[in-house]
Backbone bond lengths (Angstrom), bond angles and torsions (degrees), N, CA, C in turn:
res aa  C-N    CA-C-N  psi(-1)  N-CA   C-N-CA  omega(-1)  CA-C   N-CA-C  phi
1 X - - - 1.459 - - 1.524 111.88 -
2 X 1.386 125.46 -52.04 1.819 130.87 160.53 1.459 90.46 -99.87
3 X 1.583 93.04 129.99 1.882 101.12 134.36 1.829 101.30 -134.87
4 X 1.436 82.40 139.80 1.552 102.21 170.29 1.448 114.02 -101.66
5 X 1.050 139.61 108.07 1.453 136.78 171.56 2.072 111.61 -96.02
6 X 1.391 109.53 108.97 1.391 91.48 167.89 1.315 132.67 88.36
7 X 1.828 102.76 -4.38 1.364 108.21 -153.58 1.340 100.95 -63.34
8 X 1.149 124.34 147.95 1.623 136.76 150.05 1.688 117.83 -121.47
9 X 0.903 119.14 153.28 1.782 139.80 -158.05 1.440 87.56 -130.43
10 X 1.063 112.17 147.98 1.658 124.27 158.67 2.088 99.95 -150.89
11 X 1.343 87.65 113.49 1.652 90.26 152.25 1.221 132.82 -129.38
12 X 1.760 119.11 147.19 1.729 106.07 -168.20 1.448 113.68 43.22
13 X 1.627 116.73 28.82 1.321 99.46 152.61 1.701 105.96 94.23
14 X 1.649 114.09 8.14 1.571 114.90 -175.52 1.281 103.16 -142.72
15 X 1.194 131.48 145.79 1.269 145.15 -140.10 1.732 92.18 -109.00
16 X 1.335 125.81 102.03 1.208 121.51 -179.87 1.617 113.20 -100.63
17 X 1.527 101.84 -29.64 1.638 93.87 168.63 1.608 93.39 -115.73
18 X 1.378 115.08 149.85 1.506 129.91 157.87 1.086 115.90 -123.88
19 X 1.557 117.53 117.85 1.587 151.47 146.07 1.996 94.33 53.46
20 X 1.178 116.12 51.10 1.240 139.27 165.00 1.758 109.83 -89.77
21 X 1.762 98.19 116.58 1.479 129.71 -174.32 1.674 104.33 -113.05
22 X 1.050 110.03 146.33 1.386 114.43 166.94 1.424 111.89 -177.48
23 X 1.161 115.74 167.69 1.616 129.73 175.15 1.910 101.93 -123.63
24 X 1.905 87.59 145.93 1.467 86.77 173.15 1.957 94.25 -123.24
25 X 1.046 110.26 166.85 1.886 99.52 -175.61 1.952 101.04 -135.29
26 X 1.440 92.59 143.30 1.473 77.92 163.39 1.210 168.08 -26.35
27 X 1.044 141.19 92.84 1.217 143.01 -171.61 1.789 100.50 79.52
28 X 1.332 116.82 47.38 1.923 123.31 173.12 1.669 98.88 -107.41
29 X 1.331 93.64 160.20 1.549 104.75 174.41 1.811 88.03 -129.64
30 X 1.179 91.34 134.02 1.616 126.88 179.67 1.122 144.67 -98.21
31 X 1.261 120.11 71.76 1.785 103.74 -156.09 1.708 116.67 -90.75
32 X 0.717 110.15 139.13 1.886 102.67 -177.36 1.037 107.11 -120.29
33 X 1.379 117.80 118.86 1.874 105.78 -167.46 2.270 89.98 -134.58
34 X 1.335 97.40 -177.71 1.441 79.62 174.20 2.216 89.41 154.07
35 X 1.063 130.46 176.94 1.509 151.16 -164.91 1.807 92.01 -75.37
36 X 1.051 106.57 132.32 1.785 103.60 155.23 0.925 92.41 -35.96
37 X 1.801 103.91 158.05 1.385 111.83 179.83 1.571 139.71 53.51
38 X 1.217 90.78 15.04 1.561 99.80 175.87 1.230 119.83 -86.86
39 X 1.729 127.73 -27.08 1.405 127.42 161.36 1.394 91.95 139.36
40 X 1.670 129.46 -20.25 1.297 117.70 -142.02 1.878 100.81 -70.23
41 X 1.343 129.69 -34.07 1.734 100.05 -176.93 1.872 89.13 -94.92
42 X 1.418 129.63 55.27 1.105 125.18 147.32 1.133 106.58 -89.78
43 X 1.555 116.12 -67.49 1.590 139.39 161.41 1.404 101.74 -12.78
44 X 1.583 135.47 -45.74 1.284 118.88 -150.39 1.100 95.59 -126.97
45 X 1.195 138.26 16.30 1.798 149.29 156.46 1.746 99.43 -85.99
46 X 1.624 120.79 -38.34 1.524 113.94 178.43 1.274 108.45 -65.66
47 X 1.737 127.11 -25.92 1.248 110.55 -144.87 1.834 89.62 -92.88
48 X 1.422 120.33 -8.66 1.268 90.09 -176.41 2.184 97.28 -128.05
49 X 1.389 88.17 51.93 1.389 108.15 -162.82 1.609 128.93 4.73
50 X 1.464 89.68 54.45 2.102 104.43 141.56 1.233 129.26 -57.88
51 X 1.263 122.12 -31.18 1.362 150.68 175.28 1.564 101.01 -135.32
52 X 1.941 93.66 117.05 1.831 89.11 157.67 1.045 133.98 -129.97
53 X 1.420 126.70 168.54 1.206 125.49 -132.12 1.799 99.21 -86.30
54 X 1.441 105.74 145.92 1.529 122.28 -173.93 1.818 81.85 -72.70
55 X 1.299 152.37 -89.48 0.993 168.05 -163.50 1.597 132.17 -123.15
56 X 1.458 114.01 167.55 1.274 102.92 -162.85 1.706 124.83 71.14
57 X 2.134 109.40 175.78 1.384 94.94 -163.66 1.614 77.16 -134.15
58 X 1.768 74.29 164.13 1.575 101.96 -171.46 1.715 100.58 -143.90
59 X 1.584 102.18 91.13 1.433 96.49 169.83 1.634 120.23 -110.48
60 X 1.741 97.36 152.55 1.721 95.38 -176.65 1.419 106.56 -112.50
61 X 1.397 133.24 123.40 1.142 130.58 -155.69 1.686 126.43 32.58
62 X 1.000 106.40 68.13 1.764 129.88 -171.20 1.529 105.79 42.57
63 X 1.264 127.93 41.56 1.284 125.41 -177.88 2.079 104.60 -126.82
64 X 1.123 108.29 114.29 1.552 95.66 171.43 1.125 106.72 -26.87
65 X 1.677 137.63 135.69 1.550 109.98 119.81 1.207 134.21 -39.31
66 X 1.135 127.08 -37.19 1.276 111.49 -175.98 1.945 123.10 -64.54
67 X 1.432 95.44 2.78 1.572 109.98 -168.78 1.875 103.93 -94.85
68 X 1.141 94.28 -28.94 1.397 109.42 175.93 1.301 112.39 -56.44
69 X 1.636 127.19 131.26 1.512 136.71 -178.53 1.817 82.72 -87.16
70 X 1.390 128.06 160.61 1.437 140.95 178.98 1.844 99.48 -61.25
71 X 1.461 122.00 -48.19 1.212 114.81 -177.93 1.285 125.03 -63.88
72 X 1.509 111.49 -31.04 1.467 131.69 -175.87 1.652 87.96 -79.35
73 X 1.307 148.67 -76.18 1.287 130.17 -169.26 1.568 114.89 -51.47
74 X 1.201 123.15 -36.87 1.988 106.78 -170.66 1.734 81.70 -101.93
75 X 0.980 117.72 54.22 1.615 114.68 127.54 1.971 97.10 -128.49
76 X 0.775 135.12 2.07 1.721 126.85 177.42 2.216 93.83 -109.19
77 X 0.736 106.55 -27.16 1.688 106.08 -156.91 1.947 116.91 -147.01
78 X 1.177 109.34 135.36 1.916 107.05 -151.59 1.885 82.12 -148.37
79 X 1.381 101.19 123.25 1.370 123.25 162.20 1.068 112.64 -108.24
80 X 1.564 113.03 128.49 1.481 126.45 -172.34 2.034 107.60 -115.31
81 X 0.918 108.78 92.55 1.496 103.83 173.27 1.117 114.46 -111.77
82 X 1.409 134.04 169.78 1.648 151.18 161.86 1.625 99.90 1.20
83 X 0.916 137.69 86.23 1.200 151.45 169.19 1.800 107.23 -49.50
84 X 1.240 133.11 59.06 1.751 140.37 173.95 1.456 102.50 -39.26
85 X 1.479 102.05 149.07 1.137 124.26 -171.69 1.783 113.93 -79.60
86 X 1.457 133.76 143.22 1.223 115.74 -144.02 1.288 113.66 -173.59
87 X 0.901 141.40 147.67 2.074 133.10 -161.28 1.674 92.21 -105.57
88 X 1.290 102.27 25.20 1.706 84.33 171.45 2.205 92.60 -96.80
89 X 1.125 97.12 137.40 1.516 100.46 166.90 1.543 119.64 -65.75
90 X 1.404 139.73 163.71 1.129 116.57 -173.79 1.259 123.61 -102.49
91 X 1.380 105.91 17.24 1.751 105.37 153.85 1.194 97.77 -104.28
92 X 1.197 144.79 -6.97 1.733 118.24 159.16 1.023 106.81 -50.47
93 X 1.555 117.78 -50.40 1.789 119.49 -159.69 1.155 105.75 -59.12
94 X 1.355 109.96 -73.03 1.503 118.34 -176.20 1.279 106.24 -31.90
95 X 1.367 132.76 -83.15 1.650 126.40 168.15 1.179 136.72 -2.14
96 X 1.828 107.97 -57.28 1.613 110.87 -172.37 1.815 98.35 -72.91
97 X 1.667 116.00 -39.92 1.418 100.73 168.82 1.462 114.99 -14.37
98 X 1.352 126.55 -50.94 1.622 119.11 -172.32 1.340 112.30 -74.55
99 X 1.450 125.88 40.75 1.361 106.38 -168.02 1.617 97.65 -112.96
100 X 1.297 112.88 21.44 1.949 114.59 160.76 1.519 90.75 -92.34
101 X 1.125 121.02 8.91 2.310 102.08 178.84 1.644 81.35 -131.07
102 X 1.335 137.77 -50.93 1.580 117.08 -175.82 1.790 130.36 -23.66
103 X 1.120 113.19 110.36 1.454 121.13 176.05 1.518 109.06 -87.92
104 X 1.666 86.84 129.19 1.747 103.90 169.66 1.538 101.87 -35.51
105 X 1.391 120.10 -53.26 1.543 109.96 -150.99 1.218 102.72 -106.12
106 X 1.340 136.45 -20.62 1.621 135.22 -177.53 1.481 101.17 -99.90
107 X 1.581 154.24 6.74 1.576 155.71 -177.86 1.726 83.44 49.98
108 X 1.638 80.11 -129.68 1.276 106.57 -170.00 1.343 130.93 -107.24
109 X 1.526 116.95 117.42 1.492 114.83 -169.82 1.377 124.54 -68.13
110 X 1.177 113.05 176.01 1.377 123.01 144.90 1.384 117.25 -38.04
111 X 1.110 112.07 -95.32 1.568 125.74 171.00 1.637 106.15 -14.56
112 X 1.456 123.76 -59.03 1.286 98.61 176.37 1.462 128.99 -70.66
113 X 1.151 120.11 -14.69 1.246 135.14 157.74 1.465 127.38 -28.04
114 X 1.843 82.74 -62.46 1.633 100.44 -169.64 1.528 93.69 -58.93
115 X 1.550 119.10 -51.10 1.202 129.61 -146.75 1.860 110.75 -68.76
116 X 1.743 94.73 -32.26 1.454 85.78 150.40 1.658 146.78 -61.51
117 X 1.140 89.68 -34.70 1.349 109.32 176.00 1.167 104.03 -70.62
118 X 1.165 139.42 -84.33 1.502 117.14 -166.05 1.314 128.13 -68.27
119 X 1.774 113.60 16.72 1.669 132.00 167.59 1.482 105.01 -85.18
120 X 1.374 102.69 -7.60 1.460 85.83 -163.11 1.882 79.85 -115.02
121 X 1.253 121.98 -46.08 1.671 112.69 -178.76 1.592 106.35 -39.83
122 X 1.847 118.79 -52.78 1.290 90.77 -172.77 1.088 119.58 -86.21
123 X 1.441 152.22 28.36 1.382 152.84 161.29 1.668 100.65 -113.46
124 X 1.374 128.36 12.74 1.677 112.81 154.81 1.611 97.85 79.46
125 X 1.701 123.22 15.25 1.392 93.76 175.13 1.715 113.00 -131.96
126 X 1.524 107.73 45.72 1.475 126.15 159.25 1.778 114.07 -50.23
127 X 1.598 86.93 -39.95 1.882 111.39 -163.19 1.727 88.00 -49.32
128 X 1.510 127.23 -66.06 1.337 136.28 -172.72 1.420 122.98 -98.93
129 X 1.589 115.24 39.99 1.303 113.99 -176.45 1.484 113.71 -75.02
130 X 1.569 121.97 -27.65 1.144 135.42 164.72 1.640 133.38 -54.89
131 X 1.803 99.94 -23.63 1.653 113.26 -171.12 1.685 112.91 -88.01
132 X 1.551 115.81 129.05 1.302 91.28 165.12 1.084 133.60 -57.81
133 X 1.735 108.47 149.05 2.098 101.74 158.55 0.923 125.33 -16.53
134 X 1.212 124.57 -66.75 1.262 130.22 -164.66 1.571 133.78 -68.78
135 X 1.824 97.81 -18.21 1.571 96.56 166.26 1.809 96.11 -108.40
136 X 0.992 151.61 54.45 1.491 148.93 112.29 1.389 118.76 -77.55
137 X 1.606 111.79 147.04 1.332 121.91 166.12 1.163 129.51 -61.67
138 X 1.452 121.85 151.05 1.346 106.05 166.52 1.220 150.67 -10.57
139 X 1.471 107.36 -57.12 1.516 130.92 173.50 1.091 138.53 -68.72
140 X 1.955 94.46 -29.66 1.431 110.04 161.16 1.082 115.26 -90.42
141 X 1.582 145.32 -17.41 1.333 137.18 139.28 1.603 130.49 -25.71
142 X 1.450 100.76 -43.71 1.303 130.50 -166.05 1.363 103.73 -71.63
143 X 1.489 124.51 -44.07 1.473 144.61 170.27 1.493 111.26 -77.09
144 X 1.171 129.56 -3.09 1.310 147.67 178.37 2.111 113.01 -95.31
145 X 1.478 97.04 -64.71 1.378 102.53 148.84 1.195 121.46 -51.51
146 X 1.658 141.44 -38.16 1.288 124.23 -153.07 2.187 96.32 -104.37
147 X 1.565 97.90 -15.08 1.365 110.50 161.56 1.767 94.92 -57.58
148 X 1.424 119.99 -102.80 1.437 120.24 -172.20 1.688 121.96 -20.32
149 X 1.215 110.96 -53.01 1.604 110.88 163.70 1.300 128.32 -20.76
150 X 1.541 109.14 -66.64 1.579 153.23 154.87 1.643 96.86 -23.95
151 X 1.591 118.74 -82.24 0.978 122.24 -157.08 2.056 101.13 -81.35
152 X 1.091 127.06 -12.64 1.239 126.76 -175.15 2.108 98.80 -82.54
153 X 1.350 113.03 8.65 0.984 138.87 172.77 1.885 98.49 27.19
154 X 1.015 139.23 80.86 0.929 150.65 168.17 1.359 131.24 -114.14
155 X 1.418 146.31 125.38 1.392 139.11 176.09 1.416 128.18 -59.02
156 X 1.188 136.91 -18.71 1.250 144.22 155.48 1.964 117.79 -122.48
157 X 1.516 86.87 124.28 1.714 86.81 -174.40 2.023 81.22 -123.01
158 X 1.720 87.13 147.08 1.293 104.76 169.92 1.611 129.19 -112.79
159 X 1.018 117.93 126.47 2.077 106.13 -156.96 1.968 75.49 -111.71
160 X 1.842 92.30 135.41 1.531 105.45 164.29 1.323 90.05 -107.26
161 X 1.221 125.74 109.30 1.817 124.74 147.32 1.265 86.52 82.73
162 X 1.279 138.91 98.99 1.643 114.35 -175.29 1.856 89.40 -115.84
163 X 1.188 108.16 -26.27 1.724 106.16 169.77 1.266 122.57 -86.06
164 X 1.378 119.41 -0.77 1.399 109.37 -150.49 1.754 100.51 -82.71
165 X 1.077 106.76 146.25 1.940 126.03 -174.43 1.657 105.39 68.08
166 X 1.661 106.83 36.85 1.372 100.32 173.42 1.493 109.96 -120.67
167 X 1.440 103.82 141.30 1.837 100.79 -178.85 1.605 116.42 -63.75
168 X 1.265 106.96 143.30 1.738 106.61 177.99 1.903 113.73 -31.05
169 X 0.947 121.42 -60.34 1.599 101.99 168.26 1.508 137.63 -29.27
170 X 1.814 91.66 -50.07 1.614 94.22 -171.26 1.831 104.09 -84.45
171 X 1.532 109.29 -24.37 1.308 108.48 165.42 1.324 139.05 -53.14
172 X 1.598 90.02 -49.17 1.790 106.88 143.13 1.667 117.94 -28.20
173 X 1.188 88.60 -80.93 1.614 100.13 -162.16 1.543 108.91 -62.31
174 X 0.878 125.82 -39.61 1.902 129.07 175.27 1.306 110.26 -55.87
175 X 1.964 121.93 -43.88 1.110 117.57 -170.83 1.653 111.51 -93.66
176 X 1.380 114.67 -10.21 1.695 105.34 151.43 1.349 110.39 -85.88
177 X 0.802 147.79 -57.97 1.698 143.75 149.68 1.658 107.17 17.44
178 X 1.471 97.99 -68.81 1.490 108.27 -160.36 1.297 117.11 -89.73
179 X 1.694 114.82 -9.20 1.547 129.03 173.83 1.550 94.70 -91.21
180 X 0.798 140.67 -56.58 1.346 148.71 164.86 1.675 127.76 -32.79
181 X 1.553 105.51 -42.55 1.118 91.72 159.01 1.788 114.11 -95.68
182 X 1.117 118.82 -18.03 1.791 120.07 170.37 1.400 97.22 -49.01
183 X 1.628 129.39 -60.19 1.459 107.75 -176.05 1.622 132.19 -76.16
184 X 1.089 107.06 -27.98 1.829 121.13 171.71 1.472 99.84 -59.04
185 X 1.302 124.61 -78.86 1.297 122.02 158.95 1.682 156.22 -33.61
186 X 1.313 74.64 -25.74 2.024 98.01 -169.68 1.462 104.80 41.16
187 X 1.487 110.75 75.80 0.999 108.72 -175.65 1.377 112.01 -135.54
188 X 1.516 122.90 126.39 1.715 124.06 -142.40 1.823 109.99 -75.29
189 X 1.440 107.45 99.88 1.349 98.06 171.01 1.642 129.26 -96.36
190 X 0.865 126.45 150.08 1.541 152.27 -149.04 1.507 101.61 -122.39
191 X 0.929 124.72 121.67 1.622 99.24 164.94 1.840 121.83 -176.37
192 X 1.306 111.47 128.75 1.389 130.20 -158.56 1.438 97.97 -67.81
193 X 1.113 132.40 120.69 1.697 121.63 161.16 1.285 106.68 -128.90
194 X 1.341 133.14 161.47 1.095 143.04 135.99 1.792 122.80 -94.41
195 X 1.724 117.31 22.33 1.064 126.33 -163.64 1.388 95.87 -111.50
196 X 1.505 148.27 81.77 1.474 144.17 -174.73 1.183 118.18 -28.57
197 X 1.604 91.71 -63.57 1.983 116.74 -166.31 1.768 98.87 -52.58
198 X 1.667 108.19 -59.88 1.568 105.66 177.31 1.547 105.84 -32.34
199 X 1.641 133.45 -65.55 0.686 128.84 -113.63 1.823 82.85 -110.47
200 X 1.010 113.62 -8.85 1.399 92.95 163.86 1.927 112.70 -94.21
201 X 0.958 91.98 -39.74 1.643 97.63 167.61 1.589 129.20 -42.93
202 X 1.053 121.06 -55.91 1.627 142.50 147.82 0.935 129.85 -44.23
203 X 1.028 117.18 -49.91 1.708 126.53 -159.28 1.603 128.59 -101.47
204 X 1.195 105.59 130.20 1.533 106.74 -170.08 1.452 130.39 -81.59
205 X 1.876 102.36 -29.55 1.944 112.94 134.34 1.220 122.26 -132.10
206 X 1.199 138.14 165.07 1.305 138.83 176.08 1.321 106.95 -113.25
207 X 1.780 118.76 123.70 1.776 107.52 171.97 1.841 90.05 -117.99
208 X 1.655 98.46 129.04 1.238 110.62 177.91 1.645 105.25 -98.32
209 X 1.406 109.42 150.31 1.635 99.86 -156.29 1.807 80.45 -134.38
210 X 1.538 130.41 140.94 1.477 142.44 -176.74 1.700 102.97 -145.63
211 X 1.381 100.28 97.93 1.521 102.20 170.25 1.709 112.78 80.83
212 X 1.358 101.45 30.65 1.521 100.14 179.63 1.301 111.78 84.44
213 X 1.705 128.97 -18.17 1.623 115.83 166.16 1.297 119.20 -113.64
214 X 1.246 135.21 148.95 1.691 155.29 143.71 1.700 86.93 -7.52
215 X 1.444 124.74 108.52 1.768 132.73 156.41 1.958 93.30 -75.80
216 X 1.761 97.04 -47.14 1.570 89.09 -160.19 1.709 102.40 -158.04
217 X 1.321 116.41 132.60 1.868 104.14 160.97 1.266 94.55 -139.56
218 X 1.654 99.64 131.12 1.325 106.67 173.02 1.473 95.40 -157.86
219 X 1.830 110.44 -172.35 1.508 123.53 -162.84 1.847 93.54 -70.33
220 X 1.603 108.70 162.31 1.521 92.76 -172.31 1.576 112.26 -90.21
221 X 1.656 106.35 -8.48 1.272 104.64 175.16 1.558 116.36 -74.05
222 X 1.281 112.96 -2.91 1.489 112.77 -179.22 1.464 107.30 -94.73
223 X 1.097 143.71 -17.28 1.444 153.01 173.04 1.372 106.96 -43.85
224 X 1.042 106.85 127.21 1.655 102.10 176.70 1.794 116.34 -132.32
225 X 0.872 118.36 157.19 1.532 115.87 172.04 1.590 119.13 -43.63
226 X 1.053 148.28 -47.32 1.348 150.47 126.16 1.625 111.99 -1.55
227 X 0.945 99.28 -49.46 1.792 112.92 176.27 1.457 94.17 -50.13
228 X 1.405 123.83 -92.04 1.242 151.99 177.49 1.288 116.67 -17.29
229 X 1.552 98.45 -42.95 1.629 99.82 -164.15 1.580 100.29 -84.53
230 X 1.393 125.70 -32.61 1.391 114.09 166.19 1.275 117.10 -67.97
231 X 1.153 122.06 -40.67 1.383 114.24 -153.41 1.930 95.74 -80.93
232 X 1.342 123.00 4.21 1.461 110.20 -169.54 1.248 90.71 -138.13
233 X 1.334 122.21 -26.87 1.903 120.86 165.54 1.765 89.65 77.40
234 X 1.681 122.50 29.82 1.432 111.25 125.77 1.428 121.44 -131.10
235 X 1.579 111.41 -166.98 1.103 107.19 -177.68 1.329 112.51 -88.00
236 X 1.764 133.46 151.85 0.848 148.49 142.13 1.352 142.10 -94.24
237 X 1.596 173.08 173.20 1.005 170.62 -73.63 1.289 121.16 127.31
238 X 1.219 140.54 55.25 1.553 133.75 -168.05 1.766 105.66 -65.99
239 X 1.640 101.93 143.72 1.468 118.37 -177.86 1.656 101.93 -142.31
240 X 1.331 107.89 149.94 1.448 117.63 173.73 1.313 113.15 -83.73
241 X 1.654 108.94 125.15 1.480 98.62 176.01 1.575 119.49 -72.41
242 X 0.901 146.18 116.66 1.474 140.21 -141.95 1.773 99.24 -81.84
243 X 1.491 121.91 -14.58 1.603 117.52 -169.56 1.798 89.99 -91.67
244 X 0.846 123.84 -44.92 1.605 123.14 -170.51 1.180 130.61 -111.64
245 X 1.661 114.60 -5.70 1.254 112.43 -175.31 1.495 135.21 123.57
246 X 2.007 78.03 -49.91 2.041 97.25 -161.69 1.474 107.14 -76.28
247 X 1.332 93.56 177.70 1.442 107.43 -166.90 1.398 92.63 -98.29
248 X 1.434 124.36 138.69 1.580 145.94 160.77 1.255 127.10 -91.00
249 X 1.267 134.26 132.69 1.478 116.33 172.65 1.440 124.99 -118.09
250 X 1.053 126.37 142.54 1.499 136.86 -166.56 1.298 106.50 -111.07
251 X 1.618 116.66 118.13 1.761 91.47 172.12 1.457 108.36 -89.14
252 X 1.170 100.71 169.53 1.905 104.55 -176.18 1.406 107.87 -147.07
């Protein structure tokens, strides 16, 4: 569904991604984790071109991006970042998501309607469709974005940090949320963490990125503490989580 061949980034003149290739495949969940500054929500600002690429190709279902008109890509591809606080209510938001199918001459249908509505039933946020952005929490922001995603009905959605500054509950709840709908859906997730454990738990490979290049991508059950300890230059401790299997990490 993505292949990146080569990509390079240049900003202000500094090379933030270098000659970084990869494949993403149907229906995979993706975790990209890696040091501040490693490039990883650069990587995922090219793929739905927020940032574009200094060189190299980036195709989404064998089609350049660069061939893509803006409407024709956010119906194939949906970036989910920090969801800011905002006087749009959160069925406005959710709503305008449909604005890659809105017609000049017909607005807004039914159909997107419906489609809001049941974006927002399965992420739990009908309860506050009435409240602005700006007076929900984090978490319910967070469920607000992953509502619009939903309804921007697209096959690959990409989350930058989608937990990050959230307390273990709502972290909880966002990151079954978003595994939950990847498998009901089969729907290709991508996704930036700085959360390890998530990302071995979830995820079907992990590509760790150090200084703008690929250290490593592989299956996540193959990741090992050794991994970790280079790619973050401390130590770690791997343990079995005894309910599922996966491997946990402890730093020490």
């Amino acid at each position: 569904m993505i292949k990146a061949d080569n990509l390079t980034i240049l900003l202000d003149d500094q090379t933030i991604i270098d000659s970084v290739s990869f494949n993403v495949f149907r229906g995979e969940y993706l975790s990209i984790i890696g040091p501040n500054g490693a490039g990883k929500s650069t990587v995922l600002r090219s793929l739905c071109r927020i940032i574009n690429k200094s060189s190299g190709e980036i195709k989404i279902f064998d089609k350049s991006i660069s061939d893509y008109s803006q409407k024709e890509l956010a119906r194939k591809i949906t970036y989910i970042g920090q969801l800011q606080p905002n006087d749009f209510t959160a069925e406005e938001f959710i709503l305008f998501s449909r604005y890659p199918y809105f017609s000049a001459f017909a607005g807004i249908s039914k159909l997107d309607r419906d489609i809001t509505r049941e974006s927002m039933k399965i992420t739990f946020t009908s309860e506050f469709a009435k409240r602005k952005i700006s007076d929900l929490s984090s978490g319910e922001r967070q469920r607000v974005a992953i509502a619009s995603a939903l309804a921007q009905g697209t096959d690959i959605i990409l989350f930058d940090e989608p937990v990050t500054h959230l307390d273990p509950y709502f972290d909880h709840q966002i990151s079954e949320l978003i595994f939950d709908i990847h498998k009901k859906r089969n729907i290709t997730v991508i996704n930036v963490t700085h959360n390890l454990n998530d990302a071995l738990k979830y995820s079907d490979r992990i590509m760790a990125l150090k200084k703008g290049r690929i250290v490593f991508l592989k299956d996540s059950a193959v990741v090992n503490s050794n991994d970790m300890n280079e790619l973050f230059g401390i130590d770690f401790i791997a343990m079995e989580n005894p309910k599922d299997k996966k491997m946990v990490l402890v730093r020490v």
